[in-house]
Structures are given as C-alpha cells and as structure tokens.
C-alpha positions as CSV (number, residue, x, y, z in Angstrom):
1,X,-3.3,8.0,-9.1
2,X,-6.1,10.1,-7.1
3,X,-5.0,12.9,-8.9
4,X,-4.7,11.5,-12.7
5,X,-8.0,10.5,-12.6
6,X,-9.2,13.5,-11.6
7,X,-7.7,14.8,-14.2
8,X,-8.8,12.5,-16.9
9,X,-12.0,12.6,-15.9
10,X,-12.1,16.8,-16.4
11,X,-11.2,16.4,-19.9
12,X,-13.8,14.5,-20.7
13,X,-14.1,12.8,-24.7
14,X,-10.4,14.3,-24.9
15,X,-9.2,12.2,-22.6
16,X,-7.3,8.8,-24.2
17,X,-9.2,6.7,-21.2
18,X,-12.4,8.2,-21.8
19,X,-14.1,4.8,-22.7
20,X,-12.8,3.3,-19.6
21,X,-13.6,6.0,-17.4
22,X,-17.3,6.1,-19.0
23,X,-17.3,2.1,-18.1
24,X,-16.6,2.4,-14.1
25,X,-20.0,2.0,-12.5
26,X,-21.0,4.9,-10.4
27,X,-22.8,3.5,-7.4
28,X,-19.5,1.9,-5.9
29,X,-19.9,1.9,-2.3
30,X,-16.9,1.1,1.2
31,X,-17.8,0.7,4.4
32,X,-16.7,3.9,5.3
33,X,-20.1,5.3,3.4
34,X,-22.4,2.9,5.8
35,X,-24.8,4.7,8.1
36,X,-25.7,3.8,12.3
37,X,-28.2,1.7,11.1
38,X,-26.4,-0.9,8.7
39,X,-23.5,-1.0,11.4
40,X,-25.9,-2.1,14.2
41,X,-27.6,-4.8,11.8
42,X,-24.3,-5.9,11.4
43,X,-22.9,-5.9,15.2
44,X,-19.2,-5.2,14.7
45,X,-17.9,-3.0,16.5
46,X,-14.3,-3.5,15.0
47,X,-15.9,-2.8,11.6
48,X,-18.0,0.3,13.3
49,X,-14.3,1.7,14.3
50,X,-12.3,0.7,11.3
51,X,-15.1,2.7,9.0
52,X,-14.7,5.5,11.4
53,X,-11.1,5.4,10.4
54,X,-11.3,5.1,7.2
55,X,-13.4,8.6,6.6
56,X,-11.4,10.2,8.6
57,X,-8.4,9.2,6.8
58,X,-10.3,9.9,3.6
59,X,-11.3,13.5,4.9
60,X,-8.2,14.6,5.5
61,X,-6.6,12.7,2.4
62,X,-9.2,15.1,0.5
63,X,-8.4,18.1,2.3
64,X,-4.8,18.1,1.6
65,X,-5.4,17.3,-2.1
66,X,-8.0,20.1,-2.4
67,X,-5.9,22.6,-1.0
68,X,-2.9,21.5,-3.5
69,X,-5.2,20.6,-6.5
70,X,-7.1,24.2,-6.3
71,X,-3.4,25.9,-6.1
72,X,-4.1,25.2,-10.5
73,X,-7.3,26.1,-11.4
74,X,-5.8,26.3,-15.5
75,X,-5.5,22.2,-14.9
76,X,-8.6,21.5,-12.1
77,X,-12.0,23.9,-11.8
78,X,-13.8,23.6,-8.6
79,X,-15.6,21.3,-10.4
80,X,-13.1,18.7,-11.0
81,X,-11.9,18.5,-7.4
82,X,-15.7,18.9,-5.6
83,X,-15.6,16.6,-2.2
84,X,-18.1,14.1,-4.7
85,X,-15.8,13.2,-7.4
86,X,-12.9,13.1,-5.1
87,X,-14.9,10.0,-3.0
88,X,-16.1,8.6,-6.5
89,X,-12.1,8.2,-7.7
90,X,-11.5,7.1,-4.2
91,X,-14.3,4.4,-3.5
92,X,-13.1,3.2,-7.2
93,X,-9.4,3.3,-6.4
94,X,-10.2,1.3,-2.8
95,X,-12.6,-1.2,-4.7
96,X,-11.0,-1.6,-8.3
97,X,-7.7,-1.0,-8.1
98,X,-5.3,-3.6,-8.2
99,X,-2.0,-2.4,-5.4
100,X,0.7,-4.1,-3.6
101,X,2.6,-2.5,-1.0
102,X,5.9,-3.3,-2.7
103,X,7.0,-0.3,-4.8
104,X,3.7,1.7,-4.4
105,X,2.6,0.0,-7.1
106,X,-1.3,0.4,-8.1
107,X,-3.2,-0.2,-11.6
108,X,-6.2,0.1,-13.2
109,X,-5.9,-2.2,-15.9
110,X,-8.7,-2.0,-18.5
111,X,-11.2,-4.9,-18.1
112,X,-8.7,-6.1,-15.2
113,X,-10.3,-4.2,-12.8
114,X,-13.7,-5.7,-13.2
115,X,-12.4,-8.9,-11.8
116,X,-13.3,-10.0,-8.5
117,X,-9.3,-9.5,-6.9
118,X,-10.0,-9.9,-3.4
119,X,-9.7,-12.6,-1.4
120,X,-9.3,-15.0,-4.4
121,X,-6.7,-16.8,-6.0
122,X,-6.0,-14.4,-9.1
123,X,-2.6,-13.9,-9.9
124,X,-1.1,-10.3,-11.8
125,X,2.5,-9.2,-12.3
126,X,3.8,-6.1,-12.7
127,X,6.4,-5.8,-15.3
128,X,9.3,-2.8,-15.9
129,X,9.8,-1.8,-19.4
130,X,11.9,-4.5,-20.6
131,X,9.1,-6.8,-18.9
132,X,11.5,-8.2,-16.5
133,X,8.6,-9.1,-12.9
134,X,9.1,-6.4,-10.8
135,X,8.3,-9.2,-7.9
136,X,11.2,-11.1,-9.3
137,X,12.6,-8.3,-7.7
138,X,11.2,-7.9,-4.8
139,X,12.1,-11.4,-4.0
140,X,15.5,-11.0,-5.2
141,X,15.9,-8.6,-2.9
142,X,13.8,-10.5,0.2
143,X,16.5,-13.4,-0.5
144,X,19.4,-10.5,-0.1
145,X,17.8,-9.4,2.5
146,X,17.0,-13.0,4.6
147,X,20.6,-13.7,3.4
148,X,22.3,-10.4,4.9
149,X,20.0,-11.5,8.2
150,X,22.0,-15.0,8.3
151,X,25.0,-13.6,8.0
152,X,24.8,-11.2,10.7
153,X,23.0,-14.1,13.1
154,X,26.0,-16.2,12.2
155,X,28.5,-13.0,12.8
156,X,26.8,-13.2,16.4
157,X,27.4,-16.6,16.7
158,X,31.0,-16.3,15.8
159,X,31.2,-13.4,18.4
160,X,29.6,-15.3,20.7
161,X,31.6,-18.1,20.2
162,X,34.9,-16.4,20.6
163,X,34.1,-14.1,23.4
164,X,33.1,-17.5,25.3
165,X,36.9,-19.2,24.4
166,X,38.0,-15.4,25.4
167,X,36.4,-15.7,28.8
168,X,37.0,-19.5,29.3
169,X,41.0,-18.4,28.7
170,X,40.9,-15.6,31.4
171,X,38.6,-17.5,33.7
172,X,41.9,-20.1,33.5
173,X,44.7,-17.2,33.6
174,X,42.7,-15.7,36.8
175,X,42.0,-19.3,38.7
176,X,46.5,-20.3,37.9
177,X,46.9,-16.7,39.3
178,X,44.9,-17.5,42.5
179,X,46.5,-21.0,43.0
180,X,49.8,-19.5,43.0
C-alpha cells in the first residue's frame, strides 16, 4: 500500500484519489517521531523501547523500499521516494489505515479513515467481489480449524484409550505367565 501511495501521490491532479490524498492532514505524528524530552515527561520506558523499535523497523522498511522503488525512475523520481514522503505515507498508513492481520488486509477508505478506529467499538467488514465477509471466512475457517483440533484431541484420546486396554491385556498375559 506504501508503495501505491507513493505513486498516487507523484502523479499529482492525474491521480483518481487526488482529492483524498489532498484531504490527509500533513502534521500526523507516532511515537516513533517523539524526542528525549517528551519520553522523559512521560516516564515509560516500555514506550521509550517500543519507539526505538518502531524507527528502526521503519528505517530499514524504507531502505529496502528505496533501493527497489529507485530500480524505476520512469515510475518514481528521487522525489517521489525522498526519506520525507516515505515517513508521511507511513505515519498515515500507521495512524489512518484501517488493517487486520487476517489476509493482510489494509484500507483507506474515503471519509473512513478519519474515524477515530482505535480502541473503540467501530465495526468494518471487508467484503470479496461478490460481497460475501471475508471474516465470514476467516471464521469459517477458525471453526475448521478448532474442529480439526478436536478431532485430533479425541484421536489421542482413543489412542490413549486403547494403548491402556493394550497394556492392561499384556500386563494380564505377563502376570498368568508368571503364576504358571
């Protein structure tokens, strides 16, 4: 998604999502951006770390871009892919984006990503092309997945079971054997 924006946002007016683009406030910020000074007024050092982190993971997610992006300067100018506007689709993509783990899904749904997402009770679904819930899915497939689980647990069980009666029988063969 890093990389469509990016794109979009180099072709300017011709781009269809120009309007949206033009709408997504430009003074975003994460906590990776915070300096000493904030992080001691706030006293955390799991937050301190967890920044820390996150630029480090967001240096290196640039670096790899950049050296891909730049392999097609006919698509992306220096310009397009400068360390700036890579942390401006980034901050944007951390902070407006609506994701879910569960097929890699993430959105930007116009007007959508101006609501407050986080840590609230606001519901989205992502649909497939025949607008069938895509977590319909996803929990079809848990339920496959919980049910496989039983099924194995009771396949223990059964094992279980009949290497006990197994063991009972040759604990009885060996002790007749021993009497005689």
């Amino acid at each position: 998604m890093t990389t469509f924006i990016l794109y979009q946002i180099s072709l300017g007016e011709k781009s269809r999502y120009f309007d949206q683009i033009a709408m997504w406030p430009r003074d975003t910020d994460i906590l990776m951006n915070w300096d000493d000074e904030e992080f001691e007024w706030l006293q955390d050092p799991t937050l301190t770390n967890d920044a820390e982190r996150c630029y480090d993971e967001f240096l290196t997610q640039w670096d790899k871009l950049y050296k891909v992006l730049r392999k097609y300067p006919e698509q992306f100018a220096e310009r397009d892919i400068a360390l700036n506007k890579f942390e401006w689709v980034y901050v944007l993509l951390t902070n407006r984006c609506f994701g879910s783990n569960f097929l890699g899904i993430y959105q930007m749904a116009p007007f959508a990503d101006f609501l407050n997402h986080e840590n609230v009770d606001t519901g989205f679904d992502c649909v497939d092309e025949k607008g069938e819930s895509l977590y319909s899915l996803k929990e079809k497939d848990e339920e496959e997945e919980r049910e496989a689980k039983w099924r194995h647990q009771e396949d223990q069980n059964d094992f279980i079971t009949h290497m006990k009666k197994d063991l009972l029988e040759c604990e009885i063969e060996l002790r007749k054997k021993m009497a005689e």
